[in-house]
N, C-alpha and C positions, 0 to 999 in steps of 0.2 A: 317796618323797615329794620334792617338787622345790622350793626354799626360794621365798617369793613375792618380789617387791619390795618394802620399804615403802616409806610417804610418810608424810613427816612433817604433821601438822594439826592442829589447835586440837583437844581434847577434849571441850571444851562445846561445841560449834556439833555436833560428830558424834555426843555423845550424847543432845544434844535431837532430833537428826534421829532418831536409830535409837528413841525412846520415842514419834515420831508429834510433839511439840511443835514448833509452831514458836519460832524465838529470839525473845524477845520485850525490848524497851526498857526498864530502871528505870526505877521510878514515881518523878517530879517531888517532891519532897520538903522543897523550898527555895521557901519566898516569894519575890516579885520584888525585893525590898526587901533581903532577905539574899543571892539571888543577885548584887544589882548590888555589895552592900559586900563580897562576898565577891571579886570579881573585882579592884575599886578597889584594896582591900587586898594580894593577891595580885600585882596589878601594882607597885604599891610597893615591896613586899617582895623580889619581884625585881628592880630598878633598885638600892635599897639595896645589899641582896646582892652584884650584880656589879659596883656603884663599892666596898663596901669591899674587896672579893676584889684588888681593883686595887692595893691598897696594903696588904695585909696581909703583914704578917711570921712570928709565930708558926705552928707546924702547931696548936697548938688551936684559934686563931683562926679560919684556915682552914676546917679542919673546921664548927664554927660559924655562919661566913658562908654556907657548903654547904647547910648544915642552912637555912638562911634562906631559899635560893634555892629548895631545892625542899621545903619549906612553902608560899609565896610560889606555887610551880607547882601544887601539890595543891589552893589554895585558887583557882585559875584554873581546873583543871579540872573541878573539881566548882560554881563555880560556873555555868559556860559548859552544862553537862550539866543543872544543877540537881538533883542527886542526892546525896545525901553520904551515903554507906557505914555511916558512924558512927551514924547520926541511925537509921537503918534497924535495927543492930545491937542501939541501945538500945532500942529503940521508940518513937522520938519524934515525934510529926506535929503539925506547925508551924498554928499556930492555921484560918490560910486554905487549906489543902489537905485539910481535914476534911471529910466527908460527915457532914451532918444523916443521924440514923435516924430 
């Protein structure tokens, strides 16, 4: 037997392909209303974040201000996506993305 090569690749993208699925986009799960505060916020929180990182002294501080910045990021990425993980996790669906049965 003769060793192959590997290649390193994403796991989910090759094992939806090897089951026949295609990759498919999270379902939208944020009003327009929470996406836009979600972002507003997020953008805040980062400006925040990197002027007090500017002047911080302590390392707990530091830490802290980190923690801010990227809160501040997660809350920009998931609002830009419109998808938020947590909200999915829990089972939550935001009054306007509801399907009448």
């Amino acid at each position: 037997m003769t060793a192959q090569p590997t290649q390193r690749t994403d796991a989910a993208p090759r094992a939806a392909r090897a089951k026949g699925r295609p990759m498919r986009r999270p379902s939208v799960n944020l009003t327009s209303a929470e996406r836009a505060v979600r972002i507003l916020t997020g953008t805040l929180g980062v400006i925040v974040g990197a002027l007090l990182l500017a002047s911080a002294g302590a390392a707990w501080v530091v830490a802290l201000e980190v923690l801010l910045v990227l809160a501040g990021l997660d809350l920009i990425v998931t609002g830009a996506r419109g998808h938020c993980p947590l909200y999915r996790a829990l089972g939550y669906v935001p009054p306007s993305p509801r399907r009448s049965t």
